[in-house]
PDB file with one MODEL, atoms N, CA, C and O in Angstrom:
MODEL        1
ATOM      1  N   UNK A   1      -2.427   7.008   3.216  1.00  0.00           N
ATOM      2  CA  UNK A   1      -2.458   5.946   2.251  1.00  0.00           C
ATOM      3  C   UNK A   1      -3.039   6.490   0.970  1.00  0.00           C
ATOM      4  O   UNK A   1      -4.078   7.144   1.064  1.00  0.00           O
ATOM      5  N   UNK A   2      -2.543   6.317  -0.109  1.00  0.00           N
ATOM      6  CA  UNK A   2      -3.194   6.471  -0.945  1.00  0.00           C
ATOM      7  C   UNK A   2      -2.622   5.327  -2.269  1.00  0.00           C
ATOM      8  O   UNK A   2      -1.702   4.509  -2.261  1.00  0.00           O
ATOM      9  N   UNK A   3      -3.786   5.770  -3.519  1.00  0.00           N
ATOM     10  CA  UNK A   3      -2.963   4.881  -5.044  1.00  0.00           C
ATOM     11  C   UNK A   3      -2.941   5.523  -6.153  1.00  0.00           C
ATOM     12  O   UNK A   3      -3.680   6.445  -6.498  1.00  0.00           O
ATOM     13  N   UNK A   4      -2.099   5.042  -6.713  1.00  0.00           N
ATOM     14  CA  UNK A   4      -1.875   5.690  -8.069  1.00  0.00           C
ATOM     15  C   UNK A   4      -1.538   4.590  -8.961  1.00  0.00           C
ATOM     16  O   UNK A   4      -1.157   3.486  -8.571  1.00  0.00           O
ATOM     17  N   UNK A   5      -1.734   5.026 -10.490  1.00  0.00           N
ATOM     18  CA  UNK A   5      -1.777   4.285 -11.604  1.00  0.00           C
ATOM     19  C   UNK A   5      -0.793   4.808 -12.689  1.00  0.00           C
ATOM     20  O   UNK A   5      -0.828   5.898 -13.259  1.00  0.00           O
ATOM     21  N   UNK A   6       0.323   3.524 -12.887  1.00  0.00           N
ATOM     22  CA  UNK A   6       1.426   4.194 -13.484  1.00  0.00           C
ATOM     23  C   UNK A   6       1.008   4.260 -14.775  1.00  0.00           C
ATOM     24  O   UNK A   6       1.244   3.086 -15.061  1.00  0.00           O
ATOM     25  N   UNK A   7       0.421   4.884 -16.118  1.00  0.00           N
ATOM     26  CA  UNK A   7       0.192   4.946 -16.893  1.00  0.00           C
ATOM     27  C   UNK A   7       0.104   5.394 -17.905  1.00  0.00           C
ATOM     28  O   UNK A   7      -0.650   6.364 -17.981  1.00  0.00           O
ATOM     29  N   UNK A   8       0.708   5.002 -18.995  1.00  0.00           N
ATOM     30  CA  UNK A   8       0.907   6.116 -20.194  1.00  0.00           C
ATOM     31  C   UNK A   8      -0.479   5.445 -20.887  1.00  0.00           C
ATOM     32  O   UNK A   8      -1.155   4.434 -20.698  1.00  0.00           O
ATOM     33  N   UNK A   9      -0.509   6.878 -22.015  1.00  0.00           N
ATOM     34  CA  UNK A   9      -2.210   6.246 -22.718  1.00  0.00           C
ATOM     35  C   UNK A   9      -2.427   4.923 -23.144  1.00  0.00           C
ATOM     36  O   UNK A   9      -3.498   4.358 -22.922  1.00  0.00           O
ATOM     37  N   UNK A  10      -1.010   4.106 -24.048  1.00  0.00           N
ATOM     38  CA  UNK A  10      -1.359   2.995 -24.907  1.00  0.00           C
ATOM     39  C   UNK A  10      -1.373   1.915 -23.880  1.00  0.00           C
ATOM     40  O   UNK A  10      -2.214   1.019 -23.964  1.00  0.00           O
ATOM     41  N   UNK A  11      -0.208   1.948 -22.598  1.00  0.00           N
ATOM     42  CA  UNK A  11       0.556   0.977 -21.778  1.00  0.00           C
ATOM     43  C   UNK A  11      -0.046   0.724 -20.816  1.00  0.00           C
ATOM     44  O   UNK A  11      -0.424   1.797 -20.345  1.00  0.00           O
ATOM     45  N   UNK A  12      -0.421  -0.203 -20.133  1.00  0.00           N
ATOM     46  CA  UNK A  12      -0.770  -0.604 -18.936  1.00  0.00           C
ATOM     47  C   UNK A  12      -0.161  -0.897 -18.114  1.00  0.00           C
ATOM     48  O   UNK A  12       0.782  -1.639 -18.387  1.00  0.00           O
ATOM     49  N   UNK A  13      -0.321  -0.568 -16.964  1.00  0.00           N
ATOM     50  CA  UNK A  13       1.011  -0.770 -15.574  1.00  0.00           C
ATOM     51  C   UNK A  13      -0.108  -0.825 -14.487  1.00  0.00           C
ATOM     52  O   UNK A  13      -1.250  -0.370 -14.447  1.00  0.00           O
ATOM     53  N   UNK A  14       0.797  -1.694 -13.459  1.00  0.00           N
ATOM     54  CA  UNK A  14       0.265  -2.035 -12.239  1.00  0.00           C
ATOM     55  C   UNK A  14      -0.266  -0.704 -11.214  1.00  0.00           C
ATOM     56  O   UNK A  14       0.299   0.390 -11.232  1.00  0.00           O
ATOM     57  N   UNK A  15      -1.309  -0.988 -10.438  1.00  0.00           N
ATOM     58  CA  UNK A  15      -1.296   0.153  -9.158  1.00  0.00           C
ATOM     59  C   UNK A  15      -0.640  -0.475  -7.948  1.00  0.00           C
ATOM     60  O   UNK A  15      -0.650  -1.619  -7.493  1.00  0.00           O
ATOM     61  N   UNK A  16       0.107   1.000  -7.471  1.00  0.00           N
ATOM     62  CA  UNK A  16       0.234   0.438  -6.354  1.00  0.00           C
ATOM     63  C   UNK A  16      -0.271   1.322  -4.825  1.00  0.00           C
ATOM     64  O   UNK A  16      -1.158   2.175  -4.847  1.00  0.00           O
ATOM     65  N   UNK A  17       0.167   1.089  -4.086  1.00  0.00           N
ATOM     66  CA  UNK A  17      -0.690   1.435  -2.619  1.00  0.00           C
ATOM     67  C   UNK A  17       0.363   2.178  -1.745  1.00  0.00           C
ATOM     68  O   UNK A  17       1.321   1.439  -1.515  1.00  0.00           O
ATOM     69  N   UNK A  18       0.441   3.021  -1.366  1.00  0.00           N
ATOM     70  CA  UNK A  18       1.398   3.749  -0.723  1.00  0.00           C
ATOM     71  C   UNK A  18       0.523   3.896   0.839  1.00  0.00           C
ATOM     72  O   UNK A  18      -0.681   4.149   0.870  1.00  0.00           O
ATOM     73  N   UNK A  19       1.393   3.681   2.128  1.00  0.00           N
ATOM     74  CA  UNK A  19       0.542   3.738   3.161  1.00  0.00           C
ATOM     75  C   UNK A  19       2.080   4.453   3.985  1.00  0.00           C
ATOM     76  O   UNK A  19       3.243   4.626   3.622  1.00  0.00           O
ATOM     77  N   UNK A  20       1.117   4.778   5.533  1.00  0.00           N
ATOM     78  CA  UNK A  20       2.002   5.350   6.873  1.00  0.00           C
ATOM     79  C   UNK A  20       0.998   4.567   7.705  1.00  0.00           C
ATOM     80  O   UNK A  20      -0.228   4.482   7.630  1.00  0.00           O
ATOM     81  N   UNK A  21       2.171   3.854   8.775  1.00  0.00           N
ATOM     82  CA  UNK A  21       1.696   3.101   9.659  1.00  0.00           C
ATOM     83  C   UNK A  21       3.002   3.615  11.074  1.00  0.00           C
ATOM     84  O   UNK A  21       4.171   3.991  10.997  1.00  0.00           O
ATOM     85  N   UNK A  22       2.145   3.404  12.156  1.00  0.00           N
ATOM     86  CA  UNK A  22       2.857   3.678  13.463  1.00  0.00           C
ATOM     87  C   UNK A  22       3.101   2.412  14.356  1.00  0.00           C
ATOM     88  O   UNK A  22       2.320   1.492  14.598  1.00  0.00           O
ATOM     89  N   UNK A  23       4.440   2.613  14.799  1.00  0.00           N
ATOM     90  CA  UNK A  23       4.966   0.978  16.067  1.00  0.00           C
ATOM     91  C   UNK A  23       5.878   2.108  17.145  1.00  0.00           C
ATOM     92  O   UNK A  23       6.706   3.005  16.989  1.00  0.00           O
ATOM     93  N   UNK A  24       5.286   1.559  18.098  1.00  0.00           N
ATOM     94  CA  UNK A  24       5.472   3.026  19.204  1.00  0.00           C
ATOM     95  C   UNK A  24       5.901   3.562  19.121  1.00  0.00           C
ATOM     96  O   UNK A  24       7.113   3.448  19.306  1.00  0.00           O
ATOM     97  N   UNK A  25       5.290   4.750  18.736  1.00  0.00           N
ATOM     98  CA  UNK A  25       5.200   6.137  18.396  1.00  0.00           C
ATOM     99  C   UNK A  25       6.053   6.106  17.222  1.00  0.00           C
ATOM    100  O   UNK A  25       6.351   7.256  16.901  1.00  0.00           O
ATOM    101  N   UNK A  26       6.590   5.177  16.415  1.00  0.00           N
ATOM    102  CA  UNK A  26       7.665   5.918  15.490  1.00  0.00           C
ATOM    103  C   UNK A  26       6.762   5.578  13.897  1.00  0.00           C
ATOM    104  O   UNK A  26       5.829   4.781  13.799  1.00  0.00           O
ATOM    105  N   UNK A  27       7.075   6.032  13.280  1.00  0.00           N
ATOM    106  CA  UNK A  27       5.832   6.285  12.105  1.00  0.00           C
ATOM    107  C   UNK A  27       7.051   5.907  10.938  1.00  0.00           C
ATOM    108  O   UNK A  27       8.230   6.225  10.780  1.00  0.00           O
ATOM    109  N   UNK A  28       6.118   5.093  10.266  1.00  0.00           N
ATOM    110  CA  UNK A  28       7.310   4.583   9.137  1.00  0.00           C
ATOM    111  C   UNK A  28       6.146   4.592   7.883  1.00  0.00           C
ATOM    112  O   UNK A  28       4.968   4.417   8.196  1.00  0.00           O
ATOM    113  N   UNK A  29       6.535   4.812   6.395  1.00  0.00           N
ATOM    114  CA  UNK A  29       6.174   4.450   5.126  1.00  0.00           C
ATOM    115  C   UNK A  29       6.197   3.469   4.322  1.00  0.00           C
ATOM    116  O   UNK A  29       7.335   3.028   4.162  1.00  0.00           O
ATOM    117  N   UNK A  30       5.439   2.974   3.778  1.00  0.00           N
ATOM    118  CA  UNK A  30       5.128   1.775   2.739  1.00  0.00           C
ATOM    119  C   UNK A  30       4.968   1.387   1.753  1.00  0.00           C
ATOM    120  O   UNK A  30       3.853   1.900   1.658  1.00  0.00           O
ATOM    121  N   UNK A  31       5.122   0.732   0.535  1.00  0.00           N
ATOM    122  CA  UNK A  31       4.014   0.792  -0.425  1.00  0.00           C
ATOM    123  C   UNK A  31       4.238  -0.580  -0.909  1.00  0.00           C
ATOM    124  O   UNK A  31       5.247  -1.286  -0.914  1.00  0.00           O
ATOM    125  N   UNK A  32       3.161  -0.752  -1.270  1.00  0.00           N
ATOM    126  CA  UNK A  32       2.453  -2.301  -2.053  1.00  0.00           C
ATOM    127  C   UNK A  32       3.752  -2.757  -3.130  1.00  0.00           C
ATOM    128  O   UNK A  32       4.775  -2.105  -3.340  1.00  0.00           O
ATOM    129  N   UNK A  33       3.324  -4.218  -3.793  1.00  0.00           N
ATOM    130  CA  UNK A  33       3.603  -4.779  -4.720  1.00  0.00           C
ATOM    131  C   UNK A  33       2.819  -4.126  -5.549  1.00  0.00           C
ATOM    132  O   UNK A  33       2.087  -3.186  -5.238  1.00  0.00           O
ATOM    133  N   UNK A  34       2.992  -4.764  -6.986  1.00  0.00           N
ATOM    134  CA  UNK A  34       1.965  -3.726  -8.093  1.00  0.00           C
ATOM    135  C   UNK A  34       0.427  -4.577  -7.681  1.00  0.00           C
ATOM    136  O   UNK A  34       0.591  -5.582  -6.989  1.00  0.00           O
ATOM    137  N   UNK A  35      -0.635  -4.324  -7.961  1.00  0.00           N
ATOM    138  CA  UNK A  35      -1.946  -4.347  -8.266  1.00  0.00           C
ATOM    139  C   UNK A  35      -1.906  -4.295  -9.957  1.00  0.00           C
ATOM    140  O   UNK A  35      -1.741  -3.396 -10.781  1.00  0.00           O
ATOM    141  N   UNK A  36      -2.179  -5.942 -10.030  1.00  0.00           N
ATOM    142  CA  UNK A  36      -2.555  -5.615 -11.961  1.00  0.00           C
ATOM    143  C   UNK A  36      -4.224  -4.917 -11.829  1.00  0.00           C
ATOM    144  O   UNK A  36      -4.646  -4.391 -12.859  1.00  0.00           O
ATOM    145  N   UNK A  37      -4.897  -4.916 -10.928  1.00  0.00           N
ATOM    146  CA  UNK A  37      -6.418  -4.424 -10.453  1.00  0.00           C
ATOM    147  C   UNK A  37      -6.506  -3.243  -9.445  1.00  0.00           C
ATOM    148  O   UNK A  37      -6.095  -3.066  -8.298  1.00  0.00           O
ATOM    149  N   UNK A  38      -7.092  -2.635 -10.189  1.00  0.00           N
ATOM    150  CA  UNK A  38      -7.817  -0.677  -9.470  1.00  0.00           C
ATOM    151  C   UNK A  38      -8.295  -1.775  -7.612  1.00  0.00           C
ATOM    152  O   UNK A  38      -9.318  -2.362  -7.260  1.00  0.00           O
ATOM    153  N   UNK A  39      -7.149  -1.586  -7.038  1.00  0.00           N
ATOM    154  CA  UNK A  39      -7.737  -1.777  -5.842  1.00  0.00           C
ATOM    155  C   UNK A  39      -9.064  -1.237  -4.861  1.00  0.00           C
ATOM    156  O   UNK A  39      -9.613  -1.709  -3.865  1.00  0.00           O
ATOM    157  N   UNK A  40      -9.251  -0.122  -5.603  1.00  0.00           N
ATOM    158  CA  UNK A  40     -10.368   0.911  -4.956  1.00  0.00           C
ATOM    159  C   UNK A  40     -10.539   1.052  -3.624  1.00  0.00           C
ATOM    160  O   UNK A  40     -11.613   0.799  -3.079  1.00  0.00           O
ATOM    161  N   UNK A  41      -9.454   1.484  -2.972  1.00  0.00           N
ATOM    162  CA  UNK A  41      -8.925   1.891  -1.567  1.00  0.00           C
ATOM    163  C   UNK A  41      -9.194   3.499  -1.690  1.00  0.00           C
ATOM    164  O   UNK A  41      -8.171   4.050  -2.096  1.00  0.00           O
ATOM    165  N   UNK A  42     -10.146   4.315  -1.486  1.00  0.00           N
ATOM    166  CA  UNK A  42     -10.306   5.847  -1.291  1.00  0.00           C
ATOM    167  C   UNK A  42      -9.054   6.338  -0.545  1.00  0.00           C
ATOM    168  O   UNK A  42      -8.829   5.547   0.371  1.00  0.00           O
ATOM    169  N   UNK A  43      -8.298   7.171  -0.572  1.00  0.00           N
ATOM    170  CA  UNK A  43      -7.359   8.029   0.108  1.00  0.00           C
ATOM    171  C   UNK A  43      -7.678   8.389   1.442  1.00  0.00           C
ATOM    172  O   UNK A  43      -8.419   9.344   1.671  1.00  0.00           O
ATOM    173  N   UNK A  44      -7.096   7.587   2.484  1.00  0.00           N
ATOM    174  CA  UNK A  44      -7.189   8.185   4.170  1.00  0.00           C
ATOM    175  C   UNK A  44      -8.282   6.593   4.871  1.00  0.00           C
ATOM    176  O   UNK A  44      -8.790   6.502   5.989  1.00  0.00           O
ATOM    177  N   UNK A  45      -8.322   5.690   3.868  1.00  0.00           N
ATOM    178  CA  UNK A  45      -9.085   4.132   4.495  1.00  0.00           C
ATOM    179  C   UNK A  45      -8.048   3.735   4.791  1.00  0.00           C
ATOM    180  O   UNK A  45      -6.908   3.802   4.332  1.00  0.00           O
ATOM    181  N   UNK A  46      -8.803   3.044   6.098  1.00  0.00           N
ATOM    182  CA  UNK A  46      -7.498   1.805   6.813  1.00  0.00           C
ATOM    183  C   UNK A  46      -7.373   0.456   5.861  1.00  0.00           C
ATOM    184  O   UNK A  46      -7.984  -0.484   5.353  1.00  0.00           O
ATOM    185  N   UNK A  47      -6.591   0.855   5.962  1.00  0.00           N
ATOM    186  CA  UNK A  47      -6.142  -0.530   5.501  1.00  0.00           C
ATOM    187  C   UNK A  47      -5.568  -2.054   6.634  1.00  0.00           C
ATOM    188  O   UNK A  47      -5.606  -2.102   7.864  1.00  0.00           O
ATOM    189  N   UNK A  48      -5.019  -3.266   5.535  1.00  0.00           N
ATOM    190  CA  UNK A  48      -4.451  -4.052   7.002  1.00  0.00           C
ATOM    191  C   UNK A  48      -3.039  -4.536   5.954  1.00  0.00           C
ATOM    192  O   UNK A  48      -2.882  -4.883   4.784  1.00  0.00           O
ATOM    193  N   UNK A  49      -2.303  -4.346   6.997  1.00  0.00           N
ATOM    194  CA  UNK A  49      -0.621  -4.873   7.103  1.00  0.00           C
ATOM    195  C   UNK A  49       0.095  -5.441   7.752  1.00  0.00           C
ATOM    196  O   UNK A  49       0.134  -5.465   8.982  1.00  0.00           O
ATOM    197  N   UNK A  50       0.699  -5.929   7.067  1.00  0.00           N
ATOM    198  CA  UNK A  50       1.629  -6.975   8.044  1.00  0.00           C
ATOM    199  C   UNK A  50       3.185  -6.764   8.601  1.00  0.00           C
ATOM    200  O   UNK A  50       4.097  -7.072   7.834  1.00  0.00           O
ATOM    201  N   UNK A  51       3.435  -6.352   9.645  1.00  0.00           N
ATOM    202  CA  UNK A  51       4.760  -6.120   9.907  1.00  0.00           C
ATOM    203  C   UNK A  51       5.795  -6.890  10.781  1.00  0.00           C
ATOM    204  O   UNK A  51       5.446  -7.486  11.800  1.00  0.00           O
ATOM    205  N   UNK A  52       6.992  -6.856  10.371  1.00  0.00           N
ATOM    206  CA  UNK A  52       7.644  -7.466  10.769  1.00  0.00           C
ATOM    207  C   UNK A  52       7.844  -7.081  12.669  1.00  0.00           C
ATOM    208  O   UNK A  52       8.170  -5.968  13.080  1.00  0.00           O
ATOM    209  N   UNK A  53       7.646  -7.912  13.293  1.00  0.00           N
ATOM    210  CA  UNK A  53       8.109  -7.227  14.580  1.00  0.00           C
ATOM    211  C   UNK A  53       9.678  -7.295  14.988  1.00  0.00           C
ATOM    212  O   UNK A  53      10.081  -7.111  16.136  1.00  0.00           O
ATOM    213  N   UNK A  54      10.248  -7.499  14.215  1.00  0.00           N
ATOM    214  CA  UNK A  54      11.718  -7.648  14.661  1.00  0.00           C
ATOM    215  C   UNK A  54      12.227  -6.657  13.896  1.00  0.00           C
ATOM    216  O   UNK A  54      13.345  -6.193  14.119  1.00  0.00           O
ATOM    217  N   UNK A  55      11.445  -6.235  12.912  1.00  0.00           N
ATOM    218  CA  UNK A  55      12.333  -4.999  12.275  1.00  0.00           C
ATOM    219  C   UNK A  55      10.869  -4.044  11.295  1.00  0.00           C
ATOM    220  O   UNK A  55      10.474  -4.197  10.139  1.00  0.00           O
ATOM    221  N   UNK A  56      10.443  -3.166  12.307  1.00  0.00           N
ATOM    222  CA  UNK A  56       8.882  -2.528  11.866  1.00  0.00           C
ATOM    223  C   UNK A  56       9.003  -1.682  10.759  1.00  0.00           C
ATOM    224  O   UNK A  56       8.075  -0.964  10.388  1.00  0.00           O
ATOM    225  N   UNK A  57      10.138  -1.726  10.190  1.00  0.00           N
ATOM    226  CA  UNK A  57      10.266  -0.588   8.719  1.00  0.00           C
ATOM    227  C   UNK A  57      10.087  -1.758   7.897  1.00  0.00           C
ATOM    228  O   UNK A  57       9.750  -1.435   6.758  1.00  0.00           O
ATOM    229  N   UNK A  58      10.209  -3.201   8.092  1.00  0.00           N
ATOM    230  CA  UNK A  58       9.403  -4.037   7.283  1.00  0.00           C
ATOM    231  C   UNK A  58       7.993  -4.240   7.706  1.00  0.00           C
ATOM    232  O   UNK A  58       7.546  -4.483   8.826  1.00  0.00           O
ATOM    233  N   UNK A  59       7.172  -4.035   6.149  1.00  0.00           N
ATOM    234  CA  UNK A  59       5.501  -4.580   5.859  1.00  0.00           C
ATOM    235  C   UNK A  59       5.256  -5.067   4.625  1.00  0.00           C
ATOM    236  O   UNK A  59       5.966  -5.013   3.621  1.00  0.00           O
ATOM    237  N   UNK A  60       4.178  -5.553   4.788  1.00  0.00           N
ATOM    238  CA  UNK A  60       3.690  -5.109   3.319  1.00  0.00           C
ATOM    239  C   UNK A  60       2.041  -5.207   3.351  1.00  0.00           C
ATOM    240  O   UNK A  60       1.587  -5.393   4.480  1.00  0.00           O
ATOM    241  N   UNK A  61       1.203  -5.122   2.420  1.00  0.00           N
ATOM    242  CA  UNK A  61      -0.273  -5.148   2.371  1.00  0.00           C
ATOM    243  C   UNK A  61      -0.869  -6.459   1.972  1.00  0.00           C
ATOM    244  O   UNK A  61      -0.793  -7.056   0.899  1.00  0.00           O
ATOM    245  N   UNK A  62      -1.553  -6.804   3.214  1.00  0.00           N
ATOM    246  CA  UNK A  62      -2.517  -7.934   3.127  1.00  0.00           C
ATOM    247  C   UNK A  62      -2.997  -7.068   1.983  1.00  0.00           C
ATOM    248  O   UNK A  62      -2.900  -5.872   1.706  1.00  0.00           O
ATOM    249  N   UNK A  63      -3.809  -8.620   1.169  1.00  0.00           N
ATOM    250  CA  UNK A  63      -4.703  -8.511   0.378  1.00  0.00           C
ATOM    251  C   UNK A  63      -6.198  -7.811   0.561  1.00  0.00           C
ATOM    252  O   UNK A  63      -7.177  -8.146   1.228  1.00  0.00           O
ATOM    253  N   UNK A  64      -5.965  -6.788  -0.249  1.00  0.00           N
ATOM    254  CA  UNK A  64      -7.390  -5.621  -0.215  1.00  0.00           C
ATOM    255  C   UNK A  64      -8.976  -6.922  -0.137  1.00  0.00           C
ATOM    256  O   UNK A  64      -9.100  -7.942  -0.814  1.00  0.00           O
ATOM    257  N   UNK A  65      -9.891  -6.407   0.850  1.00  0.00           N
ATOM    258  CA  UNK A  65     -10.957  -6.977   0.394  1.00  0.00           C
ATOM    259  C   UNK A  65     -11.649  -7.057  -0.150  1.00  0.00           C
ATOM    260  O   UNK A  65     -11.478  -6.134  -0.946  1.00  0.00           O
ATOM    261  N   UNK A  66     -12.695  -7.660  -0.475  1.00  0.00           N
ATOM    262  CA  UNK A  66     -13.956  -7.157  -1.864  1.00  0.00           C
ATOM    263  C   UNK A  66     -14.697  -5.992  -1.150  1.00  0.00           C
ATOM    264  O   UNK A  66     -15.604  -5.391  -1.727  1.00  0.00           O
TER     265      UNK A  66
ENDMDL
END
């Protein structure tokens, strides 16, 4: 998991959250809606997600906590 900030010097852009999550044994990739806010998720924290169980290459990210 990690985030990044799309940003040129003058412009402001959303962050978003890129994650890898596992549904037996098969390992699939993710990433957030934008974050108008520095989520402050450190690189390699769990996070929580929500996946579809009828089709596990769908998720997306519960809301980060304080």
């Amino acid at each position: 998991m990690s985030t990044y900030h799309l940003a040129d010097e003058d412009v402001i852009y959303p962050y978003v959250v890129h994650y890898q999550y596992k549904v037996k044994g098969e390992t699939y990739n993710g990433k957030s809606q934008w974050f108008w806010f520095n989520p402050c998720i450190p690189k390699g924290a769990p996070i929580k997600i929500l996946v579809d169980p009828k089709n596990p290459a769908r998720s997306t990210v519960l809301k980060p906590e304080s």
